[in-house]
N, CA, C and O atoms as a Maestro MAE file, in Angstrom:
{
 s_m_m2io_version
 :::
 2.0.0
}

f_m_ct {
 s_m_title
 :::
 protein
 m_atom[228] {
  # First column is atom index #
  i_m_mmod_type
  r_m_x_coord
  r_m_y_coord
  r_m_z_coord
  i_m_residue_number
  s_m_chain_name
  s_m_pdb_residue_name
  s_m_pdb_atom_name
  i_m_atomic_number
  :::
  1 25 0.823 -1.190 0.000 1 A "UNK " " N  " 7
  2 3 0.000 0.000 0.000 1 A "UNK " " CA " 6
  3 2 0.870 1.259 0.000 1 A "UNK " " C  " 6
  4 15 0.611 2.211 -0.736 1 A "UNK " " O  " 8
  5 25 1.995 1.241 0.912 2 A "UNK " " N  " 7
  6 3 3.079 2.401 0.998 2 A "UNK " " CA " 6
  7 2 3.557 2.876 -0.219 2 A "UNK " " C  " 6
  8 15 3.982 4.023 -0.352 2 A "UNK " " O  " 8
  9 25 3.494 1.747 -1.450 3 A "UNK " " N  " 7
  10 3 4.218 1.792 -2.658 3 A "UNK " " CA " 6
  11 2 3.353 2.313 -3.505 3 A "UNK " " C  " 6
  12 15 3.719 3.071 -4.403 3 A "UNK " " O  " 8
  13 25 2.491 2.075 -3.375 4 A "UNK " " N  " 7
  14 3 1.203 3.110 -4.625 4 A "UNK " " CA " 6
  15 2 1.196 4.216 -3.634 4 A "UNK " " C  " 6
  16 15 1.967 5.078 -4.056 4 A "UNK " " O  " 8
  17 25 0.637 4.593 -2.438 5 A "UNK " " N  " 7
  18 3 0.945 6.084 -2.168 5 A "UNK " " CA " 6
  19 2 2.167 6.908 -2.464 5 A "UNK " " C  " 6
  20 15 2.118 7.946 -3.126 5 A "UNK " " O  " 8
  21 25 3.076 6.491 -2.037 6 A "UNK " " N  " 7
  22 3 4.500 7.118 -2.693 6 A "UNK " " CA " 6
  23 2 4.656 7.504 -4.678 6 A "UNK " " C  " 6
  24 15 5.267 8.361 -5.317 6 A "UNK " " O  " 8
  25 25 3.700 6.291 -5.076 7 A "UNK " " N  " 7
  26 3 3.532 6.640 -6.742 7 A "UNK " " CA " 6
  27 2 3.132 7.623 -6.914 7 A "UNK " " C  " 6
  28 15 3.755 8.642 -7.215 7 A "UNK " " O  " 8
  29 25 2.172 7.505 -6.773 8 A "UNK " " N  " 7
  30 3 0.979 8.511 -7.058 8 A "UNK " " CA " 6
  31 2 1.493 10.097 -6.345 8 A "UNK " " C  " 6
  32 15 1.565 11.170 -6.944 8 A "UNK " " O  " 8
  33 25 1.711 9.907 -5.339 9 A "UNK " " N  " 7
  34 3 2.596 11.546 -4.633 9 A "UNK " " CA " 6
  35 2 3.682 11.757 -5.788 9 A "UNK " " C  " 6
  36 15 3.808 12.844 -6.350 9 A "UNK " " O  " 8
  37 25 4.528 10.531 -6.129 10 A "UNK " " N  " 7
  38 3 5.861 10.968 -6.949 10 A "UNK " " CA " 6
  39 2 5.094 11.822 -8.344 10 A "UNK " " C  " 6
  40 15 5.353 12.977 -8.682 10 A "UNK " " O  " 8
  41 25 3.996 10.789 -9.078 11 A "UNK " " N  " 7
  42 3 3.272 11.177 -10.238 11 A "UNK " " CA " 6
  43 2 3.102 12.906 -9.781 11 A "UNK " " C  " 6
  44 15 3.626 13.849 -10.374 11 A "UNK " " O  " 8
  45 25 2.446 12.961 -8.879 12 A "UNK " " N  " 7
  46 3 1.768 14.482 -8.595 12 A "UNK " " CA " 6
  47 2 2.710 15.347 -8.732 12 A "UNK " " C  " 6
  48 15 2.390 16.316 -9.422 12 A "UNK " " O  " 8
  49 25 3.578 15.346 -8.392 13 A "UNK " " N  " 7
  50 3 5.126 16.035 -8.480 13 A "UNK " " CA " 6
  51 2 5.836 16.210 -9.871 13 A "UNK " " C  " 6
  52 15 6.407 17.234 -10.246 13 A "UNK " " O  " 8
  53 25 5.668 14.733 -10.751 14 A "UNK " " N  " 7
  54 3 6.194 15.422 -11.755 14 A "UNK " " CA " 6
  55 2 4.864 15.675 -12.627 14 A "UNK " " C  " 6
  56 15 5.046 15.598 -13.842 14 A "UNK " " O  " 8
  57 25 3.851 15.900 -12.296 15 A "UNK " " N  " 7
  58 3 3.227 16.431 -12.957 15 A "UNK " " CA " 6
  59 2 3.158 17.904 -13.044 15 A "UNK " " C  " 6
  60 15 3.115 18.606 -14.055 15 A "UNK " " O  " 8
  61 25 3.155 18.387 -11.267 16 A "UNK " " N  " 7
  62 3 3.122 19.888 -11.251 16 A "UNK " " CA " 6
  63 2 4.520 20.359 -11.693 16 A "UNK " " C  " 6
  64 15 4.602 21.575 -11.866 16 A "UNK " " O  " 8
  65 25 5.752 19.564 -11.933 17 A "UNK " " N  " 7
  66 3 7.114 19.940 -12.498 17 A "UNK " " CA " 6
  67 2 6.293 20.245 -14.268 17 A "UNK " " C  " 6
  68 15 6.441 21.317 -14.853 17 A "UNK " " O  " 8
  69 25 5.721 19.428 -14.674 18 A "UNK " " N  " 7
  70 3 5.551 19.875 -16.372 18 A "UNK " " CA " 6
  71 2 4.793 20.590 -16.300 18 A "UNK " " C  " 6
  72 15 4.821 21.329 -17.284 18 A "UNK " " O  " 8
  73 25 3.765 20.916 -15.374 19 A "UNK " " N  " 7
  74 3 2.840 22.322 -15.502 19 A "UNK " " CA " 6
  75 2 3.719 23.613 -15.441 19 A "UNK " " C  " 6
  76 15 3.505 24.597 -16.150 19 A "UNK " " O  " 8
  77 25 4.545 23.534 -14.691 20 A "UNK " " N  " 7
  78 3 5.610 24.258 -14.172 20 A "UNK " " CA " 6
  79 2 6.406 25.054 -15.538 20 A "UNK " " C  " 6
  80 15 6.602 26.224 -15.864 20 A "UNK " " O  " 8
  81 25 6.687 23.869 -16.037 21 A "UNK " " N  " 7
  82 3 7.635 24.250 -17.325 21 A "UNK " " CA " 6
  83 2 6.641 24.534 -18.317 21 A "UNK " " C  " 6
  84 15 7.131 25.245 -19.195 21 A "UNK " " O  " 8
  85 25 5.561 24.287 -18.501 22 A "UNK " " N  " 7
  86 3 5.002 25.047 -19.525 22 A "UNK " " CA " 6
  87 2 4.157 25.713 -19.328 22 A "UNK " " C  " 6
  88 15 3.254 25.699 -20.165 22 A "UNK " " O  " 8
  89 25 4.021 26.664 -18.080 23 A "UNK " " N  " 7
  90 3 4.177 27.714 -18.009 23 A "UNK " " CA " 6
  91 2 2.694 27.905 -17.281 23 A "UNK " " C  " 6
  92 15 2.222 29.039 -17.210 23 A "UNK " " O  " 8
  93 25 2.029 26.851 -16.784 24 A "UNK " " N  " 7
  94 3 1.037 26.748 -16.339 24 A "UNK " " CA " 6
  95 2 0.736 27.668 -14.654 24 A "UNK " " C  " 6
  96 15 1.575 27.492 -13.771 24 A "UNK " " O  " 8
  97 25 -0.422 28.547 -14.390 25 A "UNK " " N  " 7
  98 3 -0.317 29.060 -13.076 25 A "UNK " " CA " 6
  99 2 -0.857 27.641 -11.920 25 A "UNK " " C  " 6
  100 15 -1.489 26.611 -12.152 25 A "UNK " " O  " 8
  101 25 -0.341 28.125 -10.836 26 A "UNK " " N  " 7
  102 3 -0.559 27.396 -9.918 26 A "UNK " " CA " 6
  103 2 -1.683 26.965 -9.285 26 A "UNK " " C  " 6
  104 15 -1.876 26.143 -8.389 26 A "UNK " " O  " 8
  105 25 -2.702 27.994 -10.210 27 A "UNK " " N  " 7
  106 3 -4.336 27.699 -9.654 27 A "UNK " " CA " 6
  107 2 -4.718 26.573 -10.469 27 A "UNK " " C  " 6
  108 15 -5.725 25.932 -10.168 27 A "UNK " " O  " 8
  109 25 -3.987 26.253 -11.512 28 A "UNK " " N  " 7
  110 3 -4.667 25.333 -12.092 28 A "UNK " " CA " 6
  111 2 -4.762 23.716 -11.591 28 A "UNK " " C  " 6
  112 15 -5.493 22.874 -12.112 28 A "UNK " " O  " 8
  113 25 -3.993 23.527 -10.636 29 A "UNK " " N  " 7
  114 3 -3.845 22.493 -9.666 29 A "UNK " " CA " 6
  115 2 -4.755 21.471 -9.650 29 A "UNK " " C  " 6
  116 15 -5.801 21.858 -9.130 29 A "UNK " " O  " 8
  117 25 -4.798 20.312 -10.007 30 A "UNK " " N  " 7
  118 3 -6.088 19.119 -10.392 30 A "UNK " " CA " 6
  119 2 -6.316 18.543 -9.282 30 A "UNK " " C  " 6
  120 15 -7.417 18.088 -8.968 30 A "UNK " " O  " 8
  121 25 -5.012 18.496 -8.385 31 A "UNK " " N  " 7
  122 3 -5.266 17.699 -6.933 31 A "UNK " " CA " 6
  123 2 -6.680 18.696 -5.720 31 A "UNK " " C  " 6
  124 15 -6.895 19.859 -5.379 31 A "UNK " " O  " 8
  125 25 -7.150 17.640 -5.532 32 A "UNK " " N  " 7
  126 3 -8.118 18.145 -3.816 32 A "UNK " " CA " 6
  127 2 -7.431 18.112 -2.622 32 A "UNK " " C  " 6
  128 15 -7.371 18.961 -1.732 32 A "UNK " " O  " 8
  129 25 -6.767 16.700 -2.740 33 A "UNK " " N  " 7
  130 3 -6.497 15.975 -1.291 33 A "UNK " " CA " 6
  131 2 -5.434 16.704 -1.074 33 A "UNK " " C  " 6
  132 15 -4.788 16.948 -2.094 33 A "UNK " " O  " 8
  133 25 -4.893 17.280 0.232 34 A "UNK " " N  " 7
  134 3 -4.072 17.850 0.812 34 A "UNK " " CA " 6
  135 2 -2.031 17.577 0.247 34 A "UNK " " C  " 6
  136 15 -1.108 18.351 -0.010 34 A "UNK " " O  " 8
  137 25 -2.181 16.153 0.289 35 A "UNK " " N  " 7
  138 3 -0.855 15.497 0.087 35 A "UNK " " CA " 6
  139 2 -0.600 15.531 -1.295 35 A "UNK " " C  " 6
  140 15 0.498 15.946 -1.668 35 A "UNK " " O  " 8
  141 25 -1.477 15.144 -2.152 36 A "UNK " " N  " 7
  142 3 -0.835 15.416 -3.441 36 A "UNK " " CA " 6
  143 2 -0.930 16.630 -4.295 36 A "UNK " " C  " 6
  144 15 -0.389 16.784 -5.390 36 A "UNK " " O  " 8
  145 25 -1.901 17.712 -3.476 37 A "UNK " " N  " 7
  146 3 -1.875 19.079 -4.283 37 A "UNK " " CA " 6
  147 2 -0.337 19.638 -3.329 37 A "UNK " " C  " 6
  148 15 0.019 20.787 -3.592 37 A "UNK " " O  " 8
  149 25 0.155 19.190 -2.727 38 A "UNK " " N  " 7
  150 3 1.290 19.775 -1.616 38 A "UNK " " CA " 6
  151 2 2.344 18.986 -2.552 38 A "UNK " " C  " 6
  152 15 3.264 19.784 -2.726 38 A "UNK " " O  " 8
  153 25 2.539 18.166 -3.016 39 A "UNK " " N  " 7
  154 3 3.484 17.739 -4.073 39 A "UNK " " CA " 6
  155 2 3.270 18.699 -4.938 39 A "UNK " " C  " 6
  156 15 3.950 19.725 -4.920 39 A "UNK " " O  " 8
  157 25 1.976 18.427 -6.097 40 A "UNK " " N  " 7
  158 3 2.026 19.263 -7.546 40 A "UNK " " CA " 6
  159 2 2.714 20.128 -7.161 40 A "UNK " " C  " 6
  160 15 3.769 20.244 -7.784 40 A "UNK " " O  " 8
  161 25 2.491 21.045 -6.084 41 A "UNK " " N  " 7
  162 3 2.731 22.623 -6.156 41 A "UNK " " CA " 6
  163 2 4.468 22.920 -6.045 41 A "UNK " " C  " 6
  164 15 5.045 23.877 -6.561 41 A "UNK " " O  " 8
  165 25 5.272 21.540 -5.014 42 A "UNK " " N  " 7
  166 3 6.422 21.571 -4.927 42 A "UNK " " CA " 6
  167 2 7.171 21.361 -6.056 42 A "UNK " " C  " 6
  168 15 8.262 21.849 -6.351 42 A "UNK " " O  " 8
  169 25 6.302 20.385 -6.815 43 A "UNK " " N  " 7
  170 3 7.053 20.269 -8.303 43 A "UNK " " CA " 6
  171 2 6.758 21.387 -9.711 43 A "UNK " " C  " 6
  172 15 7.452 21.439 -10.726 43 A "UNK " " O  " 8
  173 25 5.724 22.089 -9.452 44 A "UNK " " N  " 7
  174 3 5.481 23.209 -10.191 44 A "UNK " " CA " 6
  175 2 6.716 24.565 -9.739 44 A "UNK " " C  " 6
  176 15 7.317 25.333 -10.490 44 A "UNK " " O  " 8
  177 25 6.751 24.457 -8.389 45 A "UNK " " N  " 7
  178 3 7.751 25.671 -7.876 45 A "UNK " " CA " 6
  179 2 9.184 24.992 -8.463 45 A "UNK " " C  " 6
  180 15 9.907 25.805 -9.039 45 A "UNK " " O  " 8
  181 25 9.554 23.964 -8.409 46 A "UNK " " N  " 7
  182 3 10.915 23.333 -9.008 46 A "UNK " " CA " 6
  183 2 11.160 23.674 -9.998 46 A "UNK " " C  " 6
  184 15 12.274 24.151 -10.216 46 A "UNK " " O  " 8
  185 25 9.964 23.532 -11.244 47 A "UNK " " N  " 7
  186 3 10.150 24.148 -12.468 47 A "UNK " " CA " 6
  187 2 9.917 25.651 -12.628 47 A "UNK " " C  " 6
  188 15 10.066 26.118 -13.758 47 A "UNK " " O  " 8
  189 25 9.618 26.347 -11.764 48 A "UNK " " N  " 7
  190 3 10.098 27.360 -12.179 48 A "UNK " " CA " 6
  191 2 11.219 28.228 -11.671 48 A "UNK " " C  " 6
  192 15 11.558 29.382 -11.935 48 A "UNK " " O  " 8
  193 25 11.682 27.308 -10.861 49 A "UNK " " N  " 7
  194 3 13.356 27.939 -9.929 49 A "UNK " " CA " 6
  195 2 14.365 27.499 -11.195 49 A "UNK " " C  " 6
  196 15 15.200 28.234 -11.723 49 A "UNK " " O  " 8
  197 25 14.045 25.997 -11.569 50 A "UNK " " N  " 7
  198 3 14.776 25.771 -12.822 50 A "UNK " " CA " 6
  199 2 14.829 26.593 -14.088 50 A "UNK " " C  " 6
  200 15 15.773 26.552 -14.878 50 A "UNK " " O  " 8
  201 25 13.536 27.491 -14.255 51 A "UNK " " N  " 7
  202 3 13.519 28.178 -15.298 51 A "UNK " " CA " 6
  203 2 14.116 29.213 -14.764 51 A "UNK " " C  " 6
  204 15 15.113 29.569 -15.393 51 A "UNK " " O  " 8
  205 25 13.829 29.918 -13.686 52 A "UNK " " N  " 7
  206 3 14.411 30.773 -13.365 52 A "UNK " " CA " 6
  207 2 16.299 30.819 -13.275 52 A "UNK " " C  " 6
  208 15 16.863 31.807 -13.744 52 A "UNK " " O  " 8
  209 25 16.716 30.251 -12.960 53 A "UNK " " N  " 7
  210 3 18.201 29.909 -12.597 53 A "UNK " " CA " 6
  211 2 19.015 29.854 -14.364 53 A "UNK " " C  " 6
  212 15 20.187 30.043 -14.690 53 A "UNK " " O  " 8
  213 25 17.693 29.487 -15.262 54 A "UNK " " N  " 7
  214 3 18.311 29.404 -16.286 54 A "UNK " " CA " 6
  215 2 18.910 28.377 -17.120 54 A "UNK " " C  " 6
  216 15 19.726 28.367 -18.041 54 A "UNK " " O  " 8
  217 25 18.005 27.238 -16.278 55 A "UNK " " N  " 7
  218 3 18.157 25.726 -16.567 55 A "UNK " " CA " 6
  219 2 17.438 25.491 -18.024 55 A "UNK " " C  " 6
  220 15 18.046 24.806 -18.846 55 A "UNK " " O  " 8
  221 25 16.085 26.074 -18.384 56 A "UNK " " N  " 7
  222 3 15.220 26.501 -19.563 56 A "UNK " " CA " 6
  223 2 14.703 27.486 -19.950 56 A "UNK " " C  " 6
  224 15 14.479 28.444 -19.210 56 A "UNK " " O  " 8
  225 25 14.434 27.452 -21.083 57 A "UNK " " N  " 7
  226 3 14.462 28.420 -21.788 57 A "UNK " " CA " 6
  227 2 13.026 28.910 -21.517 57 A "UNK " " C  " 6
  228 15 12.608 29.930 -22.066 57 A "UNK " " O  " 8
  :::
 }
 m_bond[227] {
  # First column is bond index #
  i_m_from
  i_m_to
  i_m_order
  :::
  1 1 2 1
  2 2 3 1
  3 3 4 2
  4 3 5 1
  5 5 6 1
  6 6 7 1
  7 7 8 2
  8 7 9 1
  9 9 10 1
  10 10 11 1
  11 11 12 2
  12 11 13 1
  13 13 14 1
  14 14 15 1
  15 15 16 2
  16 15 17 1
  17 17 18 1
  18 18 19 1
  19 19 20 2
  20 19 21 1
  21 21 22 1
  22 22 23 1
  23 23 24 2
  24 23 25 1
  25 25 26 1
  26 26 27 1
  27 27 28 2
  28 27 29 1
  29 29 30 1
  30 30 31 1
  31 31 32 2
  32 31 33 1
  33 33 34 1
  34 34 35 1
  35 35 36 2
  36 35 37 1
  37 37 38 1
  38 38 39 1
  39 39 40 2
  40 39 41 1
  41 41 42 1
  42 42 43 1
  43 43 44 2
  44 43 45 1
  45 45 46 1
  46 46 47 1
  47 47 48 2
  48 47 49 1
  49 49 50 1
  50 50 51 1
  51 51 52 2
  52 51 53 1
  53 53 54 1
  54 54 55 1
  55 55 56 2
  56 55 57 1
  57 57 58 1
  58 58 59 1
  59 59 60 2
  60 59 61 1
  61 61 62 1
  62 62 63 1
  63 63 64 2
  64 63 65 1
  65 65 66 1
  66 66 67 1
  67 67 68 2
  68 67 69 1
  69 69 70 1
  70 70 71 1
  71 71 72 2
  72 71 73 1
  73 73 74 1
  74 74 75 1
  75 75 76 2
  76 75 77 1
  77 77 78 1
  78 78 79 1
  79 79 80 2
  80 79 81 1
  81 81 82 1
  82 82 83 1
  83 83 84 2
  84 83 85 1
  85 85 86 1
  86 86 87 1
  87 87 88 2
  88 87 89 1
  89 89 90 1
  90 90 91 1
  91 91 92 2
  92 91 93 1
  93 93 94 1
  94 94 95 1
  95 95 96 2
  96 95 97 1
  97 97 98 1
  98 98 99 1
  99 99 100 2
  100 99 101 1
  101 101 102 1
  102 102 103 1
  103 103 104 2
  104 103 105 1
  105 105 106 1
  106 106 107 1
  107 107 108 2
  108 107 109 1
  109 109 110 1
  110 110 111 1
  111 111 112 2
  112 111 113 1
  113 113 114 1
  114 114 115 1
  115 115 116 2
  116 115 117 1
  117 117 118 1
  118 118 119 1
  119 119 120 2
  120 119 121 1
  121 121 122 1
  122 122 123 1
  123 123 124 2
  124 123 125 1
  125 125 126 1
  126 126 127 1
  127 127 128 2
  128 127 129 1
  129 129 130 1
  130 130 131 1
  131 131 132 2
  132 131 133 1
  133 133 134 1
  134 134 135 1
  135 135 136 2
  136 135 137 1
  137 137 138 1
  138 138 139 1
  139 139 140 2
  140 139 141 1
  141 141 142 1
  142 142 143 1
  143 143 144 2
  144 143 145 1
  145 145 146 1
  146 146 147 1
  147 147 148 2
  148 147 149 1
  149 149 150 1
  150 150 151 1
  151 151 152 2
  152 151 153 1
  153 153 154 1
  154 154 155 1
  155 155 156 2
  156 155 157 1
  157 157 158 1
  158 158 159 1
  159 159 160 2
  160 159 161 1
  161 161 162 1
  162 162 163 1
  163 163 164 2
  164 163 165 1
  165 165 166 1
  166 166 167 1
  167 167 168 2
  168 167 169 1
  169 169 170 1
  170 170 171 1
  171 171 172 2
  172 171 173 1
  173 173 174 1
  174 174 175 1
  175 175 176 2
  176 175 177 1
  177 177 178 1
  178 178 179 1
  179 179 180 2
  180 179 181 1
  181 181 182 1
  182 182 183 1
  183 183 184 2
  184 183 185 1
  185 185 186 1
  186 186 187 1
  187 187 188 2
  188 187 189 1
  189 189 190 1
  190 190 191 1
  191 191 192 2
  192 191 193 1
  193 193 194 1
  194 194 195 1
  195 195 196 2
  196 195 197 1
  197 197 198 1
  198 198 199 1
  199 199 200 2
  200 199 201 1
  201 201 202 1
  202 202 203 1
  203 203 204 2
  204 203 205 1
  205 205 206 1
  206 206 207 1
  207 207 208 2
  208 207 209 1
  209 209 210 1
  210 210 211 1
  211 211 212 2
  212 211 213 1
  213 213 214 1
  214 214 215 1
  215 215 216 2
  216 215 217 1
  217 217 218 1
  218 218 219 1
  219 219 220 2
  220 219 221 1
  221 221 222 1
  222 222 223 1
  223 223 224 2
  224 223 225 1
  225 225 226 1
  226 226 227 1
  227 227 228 2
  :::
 }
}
């Protein structure tokens, strides 16, 4: 059971990482549940420190 929660959190993460990079705002967030909209958003902010820093274009 530990192993599909950890998926699915990892999924949420790189999902809000590709919202991130293409340029998506943060309201657009698909998650409800507390834990995996708290991922998307960490992986949406990743991509844009990465864009920012100059990692992409």
């Amino acid at each position: 059971m530990k192993r599909q929660k950890r998926d699915r959190l990892e999924r949420a993460h790189s999902r809000g990482y590709q919202a991130g990079l293409g340029g998506k705002s943060r309201e657009n967030c698909p998650y409800g549940a507390l834990e995996a909209k708290e991922q998307w958003l960490g992986g949406w902010r990743e991509a844009k420190e990465d864009i920012n820093s100059g990692l992409f274009n």
